[in-house]
PDB file of N, CA, C and O in Angstrom, chain B, residues numbered from 101:
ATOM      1  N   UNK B 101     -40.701  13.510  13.962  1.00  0.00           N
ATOM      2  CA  UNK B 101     -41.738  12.826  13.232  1.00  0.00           C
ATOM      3  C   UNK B 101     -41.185  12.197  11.960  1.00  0.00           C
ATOM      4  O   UNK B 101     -41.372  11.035  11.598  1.00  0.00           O
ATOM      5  N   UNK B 102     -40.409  13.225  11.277  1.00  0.00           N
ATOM      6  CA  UNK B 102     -39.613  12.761   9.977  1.00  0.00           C
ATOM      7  C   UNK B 102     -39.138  11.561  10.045  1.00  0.00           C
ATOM      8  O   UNK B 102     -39.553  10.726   9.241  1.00  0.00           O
ATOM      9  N   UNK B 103     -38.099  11.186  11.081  1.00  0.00           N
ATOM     10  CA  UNK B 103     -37.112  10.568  11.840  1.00  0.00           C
ATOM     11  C   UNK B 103     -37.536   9.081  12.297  1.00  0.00           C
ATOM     12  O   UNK B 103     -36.910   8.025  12.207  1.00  0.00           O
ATOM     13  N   UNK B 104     -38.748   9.348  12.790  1.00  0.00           N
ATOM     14  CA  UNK B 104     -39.601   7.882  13.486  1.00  0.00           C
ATOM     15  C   UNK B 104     -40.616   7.800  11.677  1.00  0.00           C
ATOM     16  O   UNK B 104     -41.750   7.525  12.070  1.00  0.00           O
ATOM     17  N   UNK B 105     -40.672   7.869  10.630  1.00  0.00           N
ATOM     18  CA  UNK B 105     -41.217   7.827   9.613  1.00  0.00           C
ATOM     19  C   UNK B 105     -39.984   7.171   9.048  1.00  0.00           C
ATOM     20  O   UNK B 105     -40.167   5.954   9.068  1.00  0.00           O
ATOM     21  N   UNK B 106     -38.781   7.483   8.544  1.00  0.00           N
ATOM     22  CA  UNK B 106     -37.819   7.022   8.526  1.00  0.00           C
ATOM     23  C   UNK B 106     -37.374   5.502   8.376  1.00  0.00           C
ATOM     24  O   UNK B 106     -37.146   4.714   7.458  1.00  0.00           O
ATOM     25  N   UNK B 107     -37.371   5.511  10.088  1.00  0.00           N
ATOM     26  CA  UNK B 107     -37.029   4.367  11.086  1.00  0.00           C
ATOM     27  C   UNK B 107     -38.036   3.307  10.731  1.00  0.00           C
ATOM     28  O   UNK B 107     -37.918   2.211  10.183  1.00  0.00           O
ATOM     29  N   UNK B 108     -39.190   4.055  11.272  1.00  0.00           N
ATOM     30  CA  UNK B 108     -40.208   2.611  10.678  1.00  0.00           C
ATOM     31  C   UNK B 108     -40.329   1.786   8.439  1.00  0.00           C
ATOM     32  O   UNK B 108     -40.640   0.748   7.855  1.00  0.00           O
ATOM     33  N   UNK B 109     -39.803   3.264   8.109  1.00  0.00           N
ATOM     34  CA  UNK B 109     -39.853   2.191   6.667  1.00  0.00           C
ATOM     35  C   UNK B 109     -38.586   1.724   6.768  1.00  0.00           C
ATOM     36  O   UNK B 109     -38.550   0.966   5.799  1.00  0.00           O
ATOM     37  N   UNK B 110     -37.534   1.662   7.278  1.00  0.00           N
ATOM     38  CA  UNK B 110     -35.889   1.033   6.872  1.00  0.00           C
ATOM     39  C   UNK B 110     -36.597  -0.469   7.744  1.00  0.00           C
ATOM     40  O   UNK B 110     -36.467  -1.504   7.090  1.00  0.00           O
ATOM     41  N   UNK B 111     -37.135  -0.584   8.794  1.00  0.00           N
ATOM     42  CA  UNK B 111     -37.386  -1.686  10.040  1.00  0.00           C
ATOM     43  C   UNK B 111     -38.213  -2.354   8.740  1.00  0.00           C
ATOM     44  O   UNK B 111     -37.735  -3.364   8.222  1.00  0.00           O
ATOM     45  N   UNK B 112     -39.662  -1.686   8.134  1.00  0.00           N
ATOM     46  CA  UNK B 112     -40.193  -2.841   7.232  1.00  0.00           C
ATOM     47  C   UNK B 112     -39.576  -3.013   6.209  1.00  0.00           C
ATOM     48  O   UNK B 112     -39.992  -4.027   5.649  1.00  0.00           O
ATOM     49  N   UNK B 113     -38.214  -2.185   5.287  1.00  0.00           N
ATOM     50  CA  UNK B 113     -37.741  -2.804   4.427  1.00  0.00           C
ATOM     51  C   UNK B 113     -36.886  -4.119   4.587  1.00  0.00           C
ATOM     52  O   UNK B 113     -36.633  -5.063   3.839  1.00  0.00           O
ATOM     53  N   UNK B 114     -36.546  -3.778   5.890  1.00  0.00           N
ATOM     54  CA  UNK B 114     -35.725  -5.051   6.948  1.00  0.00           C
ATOM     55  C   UNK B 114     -36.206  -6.162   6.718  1.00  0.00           C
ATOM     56  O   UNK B 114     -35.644  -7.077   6.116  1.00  0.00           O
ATOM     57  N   UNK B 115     -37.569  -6.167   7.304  1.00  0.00           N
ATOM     58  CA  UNK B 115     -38.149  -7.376   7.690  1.00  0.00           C
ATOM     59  C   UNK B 115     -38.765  -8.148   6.463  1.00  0.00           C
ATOM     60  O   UNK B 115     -39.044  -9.345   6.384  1.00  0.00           O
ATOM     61  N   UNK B 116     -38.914  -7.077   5.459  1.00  0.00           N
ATOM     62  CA  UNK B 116     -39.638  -7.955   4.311  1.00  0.00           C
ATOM     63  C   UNK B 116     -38.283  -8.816   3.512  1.00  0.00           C
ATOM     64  O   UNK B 116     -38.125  -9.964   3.099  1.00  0.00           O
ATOM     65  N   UNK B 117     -37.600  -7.799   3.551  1.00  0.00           N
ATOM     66  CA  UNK B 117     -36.372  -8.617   2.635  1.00  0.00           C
ATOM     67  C   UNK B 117     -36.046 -10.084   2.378  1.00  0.00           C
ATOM     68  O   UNK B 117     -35.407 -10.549   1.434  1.00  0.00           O
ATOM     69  N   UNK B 118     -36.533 -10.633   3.260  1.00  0.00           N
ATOM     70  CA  UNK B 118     -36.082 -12.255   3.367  1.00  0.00           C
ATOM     71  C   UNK B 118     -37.286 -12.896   2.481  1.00  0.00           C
ATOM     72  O   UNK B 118     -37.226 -13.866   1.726  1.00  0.00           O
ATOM     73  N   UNK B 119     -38.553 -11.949   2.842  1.00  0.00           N
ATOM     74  CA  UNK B 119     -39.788 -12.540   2.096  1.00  0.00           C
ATOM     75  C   UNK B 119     -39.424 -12.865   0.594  1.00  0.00           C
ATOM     76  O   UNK B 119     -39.860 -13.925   0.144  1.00  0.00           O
ATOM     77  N   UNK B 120     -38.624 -12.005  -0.268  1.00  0.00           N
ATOM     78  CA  UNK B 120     -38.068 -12.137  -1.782  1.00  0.00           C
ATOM     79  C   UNK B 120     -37.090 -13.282  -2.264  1.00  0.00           C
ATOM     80  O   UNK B 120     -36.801 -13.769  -3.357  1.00  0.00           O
ATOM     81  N   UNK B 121     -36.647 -13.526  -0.731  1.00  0.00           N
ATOM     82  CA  UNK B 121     -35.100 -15.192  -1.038  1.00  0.00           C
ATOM     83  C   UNK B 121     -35.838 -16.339  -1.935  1.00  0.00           C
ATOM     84  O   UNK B 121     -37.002 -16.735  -1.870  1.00  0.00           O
ATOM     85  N   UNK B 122     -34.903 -16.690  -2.689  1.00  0.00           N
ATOM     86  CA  UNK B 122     -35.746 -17.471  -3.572  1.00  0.00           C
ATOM     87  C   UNK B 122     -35.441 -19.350  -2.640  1.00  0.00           C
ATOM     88  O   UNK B 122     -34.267 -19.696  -2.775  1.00  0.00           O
ATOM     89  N   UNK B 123     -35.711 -19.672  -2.392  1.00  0.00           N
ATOM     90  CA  UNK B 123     -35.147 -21.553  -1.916  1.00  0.00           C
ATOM     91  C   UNK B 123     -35.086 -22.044  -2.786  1.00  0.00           C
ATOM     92  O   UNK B 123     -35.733 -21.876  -3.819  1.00  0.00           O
ATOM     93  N   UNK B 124     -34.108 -22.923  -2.491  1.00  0.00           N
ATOM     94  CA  UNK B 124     -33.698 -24.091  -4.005  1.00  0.00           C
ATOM     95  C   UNK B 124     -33.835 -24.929  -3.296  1.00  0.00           C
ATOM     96  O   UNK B 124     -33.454 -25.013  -2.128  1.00  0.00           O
ATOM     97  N   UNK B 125     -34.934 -26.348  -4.512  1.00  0.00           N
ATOM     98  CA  UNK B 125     -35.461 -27.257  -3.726  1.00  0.00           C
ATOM     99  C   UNK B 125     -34.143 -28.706  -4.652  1.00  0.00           C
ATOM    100  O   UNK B 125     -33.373 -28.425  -5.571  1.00  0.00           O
ATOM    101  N   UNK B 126     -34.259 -29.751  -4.176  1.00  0.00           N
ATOM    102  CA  UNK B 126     -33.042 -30.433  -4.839  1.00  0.00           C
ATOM    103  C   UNK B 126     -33.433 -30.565  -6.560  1.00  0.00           C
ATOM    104  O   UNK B 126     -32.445 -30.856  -7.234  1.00  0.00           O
ATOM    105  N   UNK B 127     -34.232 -30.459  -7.047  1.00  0.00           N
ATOM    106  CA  UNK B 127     -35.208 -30.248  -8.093  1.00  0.00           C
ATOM    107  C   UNK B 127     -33.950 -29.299  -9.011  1.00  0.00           C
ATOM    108  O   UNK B 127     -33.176 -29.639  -9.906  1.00  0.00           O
ATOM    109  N   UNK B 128     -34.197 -27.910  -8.270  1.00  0.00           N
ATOM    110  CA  UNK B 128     -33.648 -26.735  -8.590  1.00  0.00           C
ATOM    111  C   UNK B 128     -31.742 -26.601  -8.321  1.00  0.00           C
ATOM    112  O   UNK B 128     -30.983 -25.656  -8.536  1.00  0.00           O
ATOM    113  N   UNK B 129     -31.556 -27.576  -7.939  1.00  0.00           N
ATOM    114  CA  UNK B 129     -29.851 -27.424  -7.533  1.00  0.00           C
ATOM    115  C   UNK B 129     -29.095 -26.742  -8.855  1.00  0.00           C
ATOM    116  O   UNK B 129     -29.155 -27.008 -10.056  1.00  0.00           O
ATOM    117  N   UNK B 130     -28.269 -25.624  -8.001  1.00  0.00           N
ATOM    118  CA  UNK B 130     -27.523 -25.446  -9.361  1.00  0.00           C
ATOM    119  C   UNK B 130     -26.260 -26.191  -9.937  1.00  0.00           C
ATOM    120  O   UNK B 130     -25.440 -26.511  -9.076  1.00  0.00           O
ATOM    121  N   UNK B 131     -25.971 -26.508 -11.172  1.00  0.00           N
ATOM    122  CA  UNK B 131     -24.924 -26.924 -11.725  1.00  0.00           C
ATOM    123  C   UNK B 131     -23.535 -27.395 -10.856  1.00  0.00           C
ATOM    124  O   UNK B 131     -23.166 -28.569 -10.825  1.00  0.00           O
ATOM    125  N   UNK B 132     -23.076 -26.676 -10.402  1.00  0.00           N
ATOM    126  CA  UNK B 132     -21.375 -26.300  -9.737  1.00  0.00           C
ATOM    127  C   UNK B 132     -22.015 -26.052  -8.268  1.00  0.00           C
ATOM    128  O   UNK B 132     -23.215 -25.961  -8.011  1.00  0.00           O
ATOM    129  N   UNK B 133     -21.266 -25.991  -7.646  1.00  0.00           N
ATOM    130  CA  UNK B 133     -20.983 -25.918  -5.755  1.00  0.00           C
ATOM    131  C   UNK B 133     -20.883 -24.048  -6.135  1.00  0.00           C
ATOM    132  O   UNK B 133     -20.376 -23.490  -7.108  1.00  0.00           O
ATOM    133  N   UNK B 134     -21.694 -23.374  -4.742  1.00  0.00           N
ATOM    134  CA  UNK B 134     -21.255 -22.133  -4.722  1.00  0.00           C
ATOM    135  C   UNK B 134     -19.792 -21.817  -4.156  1.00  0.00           C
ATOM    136  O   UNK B 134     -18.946 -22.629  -3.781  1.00  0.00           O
ATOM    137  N   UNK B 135     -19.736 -20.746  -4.186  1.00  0.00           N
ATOM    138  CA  UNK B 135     -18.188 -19.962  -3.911  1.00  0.00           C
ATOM    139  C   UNK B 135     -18.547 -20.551  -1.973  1.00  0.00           C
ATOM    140  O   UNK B 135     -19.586 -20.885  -1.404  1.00  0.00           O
ATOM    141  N   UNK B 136     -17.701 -20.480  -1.701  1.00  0.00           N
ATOM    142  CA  UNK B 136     -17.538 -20.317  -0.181  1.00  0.00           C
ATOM    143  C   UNK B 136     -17.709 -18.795   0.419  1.00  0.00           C
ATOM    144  O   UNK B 136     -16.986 -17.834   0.156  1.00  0.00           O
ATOM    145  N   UNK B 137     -18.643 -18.816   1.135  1.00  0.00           N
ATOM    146  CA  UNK B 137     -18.835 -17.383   2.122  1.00  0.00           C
ATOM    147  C   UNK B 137     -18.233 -17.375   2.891  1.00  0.00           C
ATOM    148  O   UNK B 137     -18.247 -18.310   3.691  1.00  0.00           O
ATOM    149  N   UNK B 138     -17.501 -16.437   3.015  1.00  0.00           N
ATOM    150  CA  UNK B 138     -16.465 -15.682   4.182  1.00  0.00           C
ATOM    151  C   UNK B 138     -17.168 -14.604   4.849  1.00  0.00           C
ATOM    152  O   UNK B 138     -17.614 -13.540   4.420  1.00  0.00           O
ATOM    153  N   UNK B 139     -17.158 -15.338   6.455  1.00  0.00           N
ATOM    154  CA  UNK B 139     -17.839 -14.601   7.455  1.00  0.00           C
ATOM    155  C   UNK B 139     -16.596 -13.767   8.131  1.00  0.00           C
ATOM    156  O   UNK B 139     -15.501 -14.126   8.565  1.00  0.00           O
ATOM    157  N   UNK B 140     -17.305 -12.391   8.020  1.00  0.00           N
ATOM    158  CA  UNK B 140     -15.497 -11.617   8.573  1.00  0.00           C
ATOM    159  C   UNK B 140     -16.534 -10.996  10.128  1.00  0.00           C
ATOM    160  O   UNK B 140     -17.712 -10.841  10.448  1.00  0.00           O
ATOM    161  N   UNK B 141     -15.439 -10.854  10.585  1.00  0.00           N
ATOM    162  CA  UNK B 141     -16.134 -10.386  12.066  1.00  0.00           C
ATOM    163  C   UNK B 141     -16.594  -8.853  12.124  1.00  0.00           C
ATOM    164  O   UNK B 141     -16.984  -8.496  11.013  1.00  0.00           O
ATOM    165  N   UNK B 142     -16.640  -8.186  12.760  1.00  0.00           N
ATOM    166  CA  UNK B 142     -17.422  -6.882  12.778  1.00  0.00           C
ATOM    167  C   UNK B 142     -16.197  -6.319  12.457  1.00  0.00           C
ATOM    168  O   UNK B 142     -15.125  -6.793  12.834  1.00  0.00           O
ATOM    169  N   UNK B 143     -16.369  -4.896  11.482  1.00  0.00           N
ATOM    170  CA  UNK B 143     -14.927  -4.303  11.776  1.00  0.00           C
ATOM    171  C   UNK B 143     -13.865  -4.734  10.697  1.00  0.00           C
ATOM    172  O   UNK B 143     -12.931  -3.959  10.495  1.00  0.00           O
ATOM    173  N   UNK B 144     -13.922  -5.690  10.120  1.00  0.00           N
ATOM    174  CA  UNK B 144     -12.986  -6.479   9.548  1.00  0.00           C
ATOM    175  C   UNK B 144     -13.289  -6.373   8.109  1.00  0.00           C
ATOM    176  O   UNK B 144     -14.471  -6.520   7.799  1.00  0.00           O
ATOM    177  N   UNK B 145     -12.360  -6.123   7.099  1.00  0.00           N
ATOM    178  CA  UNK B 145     -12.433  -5.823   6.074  1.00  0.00           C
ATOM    179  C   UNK B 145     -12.260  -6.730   5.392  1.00  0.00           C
ATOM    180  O   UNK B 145     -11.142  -7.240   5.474  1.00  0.00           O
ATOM    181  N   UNK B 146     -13.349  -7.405   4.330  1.00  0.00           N
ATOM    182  CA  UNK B 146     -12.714  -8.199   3.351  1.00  0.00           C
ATOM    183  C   UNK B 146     -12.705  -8.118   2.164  1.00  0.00           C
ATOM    184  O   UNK B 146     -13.528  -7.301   1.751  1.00  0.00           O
ATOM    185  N   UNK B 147     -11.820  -8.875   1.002  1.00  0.00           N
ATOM    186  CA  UNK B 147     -11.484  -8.024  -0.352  1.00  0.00           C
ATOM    187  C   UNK B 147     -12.944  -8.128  -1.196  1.00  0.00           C
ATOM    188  O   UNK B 147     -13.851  -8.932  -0.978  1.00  0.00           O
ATOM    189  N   UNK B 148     -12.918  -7.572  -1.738  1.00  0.00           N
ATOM    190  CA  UNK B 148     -14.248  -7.794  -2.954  1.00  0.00           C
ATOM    191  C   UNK B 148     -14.501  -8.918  -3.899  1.00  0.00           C
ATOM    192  O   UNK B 148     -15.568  -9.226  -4.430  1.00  0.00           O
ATOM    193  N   UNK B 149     -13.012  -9.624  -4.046  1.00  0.00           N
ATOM    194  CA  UNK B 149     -13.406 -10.410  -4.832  1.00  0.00           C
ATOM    195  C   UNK B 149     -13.462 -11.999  -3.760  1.00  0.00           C
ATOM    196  O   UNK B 149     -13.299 -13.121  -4.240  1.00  0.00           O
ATOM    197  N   UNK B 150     -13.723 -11.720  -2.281  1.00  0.00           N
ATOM    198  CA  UNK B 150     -13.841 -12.598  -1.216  1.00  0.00           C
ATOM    199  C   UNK B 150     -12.484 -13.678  -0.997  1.00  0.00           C
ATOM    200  O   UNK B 150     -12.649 -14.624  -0.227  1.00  0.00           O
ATOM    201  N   UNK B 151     -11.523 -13.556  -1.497  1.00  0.00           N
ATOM    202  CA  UNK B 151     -10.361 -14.087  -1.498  1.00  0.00           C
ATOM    203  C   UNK B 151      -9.803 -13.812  -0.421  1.00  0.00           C
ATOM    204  O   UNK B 151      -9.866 -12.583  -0.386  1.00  0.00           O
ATOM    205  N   UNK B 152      -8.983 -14.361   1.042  1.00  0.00           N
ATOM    206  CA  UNK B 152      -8.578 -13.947   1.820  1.00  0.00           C
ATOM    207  C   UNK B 152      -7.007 -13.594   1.796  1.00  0.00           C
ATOM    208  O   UNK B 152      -6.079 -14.133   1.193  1.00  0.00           O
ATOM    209  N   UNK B 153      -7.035 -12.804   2.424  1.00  0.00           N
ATOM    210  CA  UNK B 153      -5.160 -12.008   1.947  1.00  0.00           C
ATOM    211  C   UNK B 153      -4.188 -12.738   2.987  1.00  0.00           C
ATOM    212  O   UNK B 153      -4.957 -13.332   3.742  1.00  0.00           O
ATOM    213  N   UNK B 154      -3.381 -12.890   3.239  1.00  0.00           N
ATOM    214  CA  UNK B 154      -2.293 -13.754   4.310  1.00  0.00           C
ATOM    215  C   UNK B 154      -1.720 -12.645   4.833  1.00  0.00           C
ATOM    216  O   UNK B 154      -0.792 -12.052   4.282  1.00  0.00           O
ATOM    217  N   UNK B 155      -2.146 -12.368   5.724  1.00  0.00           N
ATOM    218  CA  UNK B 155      -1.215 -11.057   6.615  1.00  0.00           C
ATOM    219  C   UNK B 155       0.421 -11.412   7.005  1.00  0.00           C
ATOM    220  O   UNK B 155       0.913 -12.435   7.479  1.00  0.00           O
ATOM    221  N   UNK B 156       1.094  -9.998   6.558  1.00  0.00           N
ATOM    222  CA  UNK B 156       2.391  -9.947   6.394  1.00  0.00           C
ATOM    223  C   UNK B 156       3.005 -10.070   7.599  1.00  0.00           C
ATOM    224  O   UNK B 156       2.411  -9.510   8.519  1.00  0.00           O
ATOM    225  N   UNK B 157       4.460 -10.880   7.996  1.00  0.00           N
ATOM    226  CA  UNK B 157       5.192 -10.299   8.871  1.00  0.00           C
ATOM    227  C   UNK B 157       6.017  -8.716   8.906  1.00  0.00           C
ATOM    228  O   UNK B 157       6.015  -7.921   7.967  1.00  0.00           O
ATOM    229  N   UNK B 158       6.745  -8.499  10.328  1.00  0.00           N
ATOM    230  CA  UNK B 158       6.878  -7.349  10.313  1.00  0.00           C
ATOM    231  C   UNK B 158       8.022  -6.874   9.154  1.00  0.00           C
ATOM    232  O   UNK B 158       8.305  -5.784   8.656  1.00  0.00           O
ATOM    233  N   UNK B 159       8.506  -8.185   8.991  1.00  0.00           N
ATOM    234  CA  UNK B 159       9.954  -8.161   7.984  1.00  0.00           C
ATOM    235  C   UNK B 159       9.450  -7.902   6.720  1.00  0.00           C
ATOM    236  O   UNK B 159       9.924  -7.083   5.932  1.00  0.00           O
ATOM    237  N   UNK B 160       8.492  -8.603   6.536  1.00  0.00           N
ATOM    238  CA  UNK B 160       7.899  -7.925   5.235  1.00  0.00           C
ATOM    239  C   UNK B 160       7.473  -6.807   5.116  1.00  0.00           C
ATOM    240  O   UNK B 160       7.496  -6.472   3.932  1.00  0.00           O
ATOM    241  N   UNK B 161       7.031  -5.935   5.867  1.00  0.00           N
ATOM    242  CA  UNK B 161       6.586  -4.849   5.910  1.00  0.00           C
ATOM    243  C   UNK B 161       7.973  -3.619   5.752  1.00  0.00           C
ATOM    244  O   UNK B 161       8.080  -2.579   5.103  1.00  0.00           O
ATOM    245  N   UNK B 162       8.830  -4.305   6.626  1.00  0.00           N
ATOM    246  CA  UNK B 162       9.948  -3.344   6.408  1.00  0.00           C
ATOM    247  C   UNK B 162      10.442  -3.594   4.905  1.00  0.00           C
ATOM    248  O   UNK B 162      10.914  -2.610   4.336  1.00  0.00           O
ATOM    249  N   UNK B 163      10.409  -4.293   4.496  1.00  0.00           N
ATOM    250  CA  UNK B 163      10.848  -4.888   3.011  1.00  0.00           C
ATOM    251  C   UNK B 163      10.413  -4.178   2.194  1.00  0.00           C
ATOM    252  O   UNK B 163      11.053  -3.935   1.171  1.00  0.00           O
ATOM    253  N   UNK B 164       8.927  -3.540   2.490  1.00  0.00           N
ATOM    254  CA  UNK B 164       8.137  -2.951   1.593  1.00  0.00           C
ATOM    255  C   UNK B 164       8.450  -1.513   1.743  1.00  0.00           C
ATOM    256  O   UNK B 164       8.283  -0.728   0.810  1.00  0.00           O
ATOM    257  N   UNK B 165       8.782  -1.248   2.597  1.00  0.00           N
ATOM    258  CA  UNK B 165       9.079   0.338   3.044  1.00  0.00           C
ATOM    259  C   UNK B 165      10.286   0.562   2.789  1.00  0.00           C
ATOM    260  O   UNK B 165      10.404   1.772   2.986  1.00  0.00           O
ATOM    261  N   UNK B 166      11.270   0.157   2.471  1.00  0.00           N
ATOM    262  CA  UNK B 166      12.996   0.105   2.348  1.00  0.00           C
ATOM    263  C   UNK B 166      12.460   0.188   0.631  1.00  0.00           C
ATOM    264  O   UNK B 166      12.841   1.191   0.027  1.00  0.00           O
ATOM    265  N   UNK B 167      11.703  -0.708  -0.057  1.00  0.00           N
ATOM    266  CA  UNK B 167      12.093  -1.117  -1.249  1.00  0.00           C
ATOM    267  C   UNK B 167      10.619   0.637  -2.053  1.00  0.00           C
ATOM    268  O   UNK B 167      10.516   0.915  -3.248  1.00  0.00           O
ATOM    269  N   UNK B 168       9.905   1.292  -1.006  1.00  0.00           N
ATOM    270  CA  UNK B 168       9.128   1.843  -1.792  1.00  0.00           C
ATOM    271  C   UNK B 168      10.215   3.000  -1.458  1.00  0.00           C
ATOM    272  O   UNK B 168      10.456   3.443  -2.581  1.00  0.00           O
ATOM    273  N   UNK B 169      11.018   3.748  -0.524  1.00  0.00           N
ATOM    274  CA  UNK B 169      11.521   4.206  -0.377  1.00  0.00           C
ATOM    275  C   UNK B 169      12.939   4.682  -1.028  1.00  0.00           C
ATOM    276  O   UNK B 169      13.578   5.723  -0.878  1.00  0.00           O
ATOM    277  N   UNK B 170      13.264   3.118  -2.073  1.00  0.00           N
ATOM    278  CA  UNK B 170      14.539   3.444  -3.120  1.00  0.00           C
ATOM    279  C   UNK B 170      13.623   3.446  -4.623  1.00  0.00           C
ATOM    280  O   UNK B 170      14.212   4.101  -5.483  1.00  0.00           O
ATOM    281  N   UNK B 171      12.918   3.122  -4.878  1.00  0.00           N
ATOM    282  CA  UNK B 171      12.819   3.485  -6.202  1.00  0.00           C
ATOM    283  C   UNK B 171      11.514   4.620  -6.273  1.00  0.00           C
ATOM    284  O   UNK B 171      10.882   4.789  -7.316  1.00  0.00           O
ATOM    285  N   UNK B 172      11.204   5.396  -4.947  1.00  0.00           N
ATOM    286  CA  UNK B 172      10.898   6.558  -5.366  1.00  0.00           C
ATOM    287  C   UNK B 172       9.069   6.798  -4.810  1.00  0.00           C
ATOM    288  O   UNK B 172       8.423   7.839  -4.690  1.00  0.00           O
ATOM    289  N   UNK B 173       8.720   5.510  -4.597  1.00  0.00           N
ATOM    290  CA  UNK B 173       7.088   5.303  -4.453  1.00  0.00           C
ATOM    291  C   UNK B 173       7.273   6.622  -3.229  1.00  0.00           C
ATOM    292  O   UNK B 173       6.752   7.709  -3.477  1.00  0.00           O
ATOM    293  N   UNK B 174       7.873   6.462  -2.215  1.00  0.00           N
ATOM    294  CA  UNK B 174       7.286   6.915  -0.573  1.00  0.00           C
ATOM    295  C   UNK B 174       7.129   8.468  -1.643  1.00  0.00           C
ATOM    296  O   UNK B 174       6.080   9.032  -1.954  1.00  0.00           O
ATOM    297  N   UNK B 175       8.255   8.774  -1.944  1.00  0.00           N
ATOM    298  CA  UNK B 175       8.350  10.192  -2.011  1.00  0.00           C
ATOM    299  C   UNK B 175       7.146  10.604  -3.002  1.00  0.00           C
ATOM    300  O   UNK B 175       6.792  11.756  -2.755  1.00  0.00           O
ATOM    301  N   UNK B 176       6.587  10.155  -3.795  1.00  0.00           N
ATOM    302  CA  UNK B 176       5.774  10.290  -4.740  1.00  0.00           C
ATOM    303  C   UNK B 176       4.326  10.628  -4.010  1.00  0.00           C
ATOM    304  O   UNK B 176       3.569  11.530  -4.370  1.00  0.00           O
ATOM    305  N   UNK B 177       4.144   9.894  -3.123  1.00  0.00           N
ATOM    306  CA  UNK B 177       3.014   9.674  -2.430  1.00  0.00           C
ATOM    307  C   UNK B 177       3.323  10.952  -1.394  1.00  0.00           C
ATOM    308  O   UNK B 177       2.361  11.720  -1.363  1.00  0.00           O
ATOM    309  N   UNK B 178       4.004  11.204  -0.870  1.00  0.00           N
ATOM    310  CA  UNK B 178       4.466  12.218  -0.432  1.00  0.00           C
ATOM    311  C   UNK B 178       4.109  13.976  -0.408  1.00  0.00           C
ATOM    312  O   UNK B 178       3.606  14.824   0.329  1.00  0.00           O
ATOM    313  N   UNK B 179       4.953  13.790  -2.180  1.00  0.00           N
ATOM    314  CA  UNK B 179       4.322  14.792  -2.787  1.00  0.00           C
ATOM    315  C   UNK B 179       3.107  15.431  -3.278  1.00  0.00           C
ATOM    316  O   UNK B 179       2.845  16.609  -3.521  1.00  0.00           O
ATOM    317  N   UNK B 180       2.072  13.773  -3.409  1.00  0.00           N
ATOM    318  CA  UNK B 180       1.147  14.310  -4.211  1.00  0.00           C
ATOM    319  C   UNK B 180       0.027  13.775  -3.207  1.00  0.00           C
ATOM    320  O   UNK B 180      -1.021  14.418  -3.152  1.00  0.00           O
ATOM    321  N   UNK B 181       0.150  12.860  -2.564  1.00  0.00           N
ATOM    322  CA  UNK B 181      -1.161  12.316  -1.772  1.00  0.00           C
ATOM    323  C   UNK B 181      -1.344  13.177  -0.608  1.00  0.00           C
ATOM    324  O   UNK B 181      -2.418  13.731  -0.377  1.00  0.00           O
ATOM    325  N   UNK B 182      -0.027  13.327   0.326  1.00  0.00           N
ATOM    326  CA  UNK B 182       0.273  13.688   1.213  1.00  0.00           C
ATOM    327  C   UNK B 182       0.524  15.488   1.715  1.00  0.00           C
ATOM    328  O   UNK B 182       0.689  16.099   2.771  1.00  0.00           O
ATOM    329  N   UNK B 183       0.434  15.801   0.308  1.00  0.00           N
ATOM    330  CA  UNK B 183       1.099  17.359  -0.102  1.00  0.00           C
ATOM    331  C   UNK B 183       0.695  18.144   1.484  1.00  0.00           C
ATOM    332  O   UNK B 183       1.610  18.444   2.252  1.00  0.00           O
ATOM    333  N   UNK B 184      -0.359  18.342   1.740  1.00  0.00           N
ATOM    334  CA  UNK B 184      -1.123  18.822   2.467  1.00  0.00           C
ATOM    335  C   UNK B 184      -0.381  18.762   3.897  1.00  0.00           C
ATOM    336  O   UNK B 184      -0.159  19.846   4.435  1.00  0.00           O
ATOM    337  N   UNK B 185      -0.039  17.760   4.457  1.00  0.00           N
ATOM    338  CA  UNK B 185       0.162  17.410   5.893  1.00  0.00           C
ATOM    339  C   UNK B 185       1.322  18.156   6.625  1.00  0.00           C
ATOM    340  O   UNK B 185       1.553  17.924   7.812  1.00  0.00           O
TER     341      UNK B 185
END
């Protein structure tokens, strides 16, 4: 009962939500162009500040692991993130 009480207020907080969007009529245009929206697919993580990241090759990756590995990062993380494992 709890559960279907629940369900039905999240469904009408759902449905009203759009009722609050404000429309901008050309009247109302704002100043500057908005940011560009980045549609990420399901699953897909994008940064917060909506900037898209350029995914690394594998060479880079080894680059990063050779270079955290001499001045000490891996082991650090190791010790203290990892202590447990």
């Amino acid at each position: 009962m709890k559960t279907m009480m629940i369900a039905l207020a999240f469904a009408g907080l759902a449905t009203t939500g759009s009722a609050f969007a404000q429309s901008t009529t050309p009247a109302q245009a704002p100043a500057q162009a908005p940011a560009p929206v980045i549609v990420a697919q399901a699953g897909q993580w994008v940064p917060p500040d909506g900037q898209t990241i350029a995914p690394k090759t594998r060479a880079e990756v080894y680059q990063d692991l050779v270079k955290s590995e001499q001045d000490g990062q891996l082991d650090y993380l190791n010790r203290t993130l990892y202590w447990h494992h």
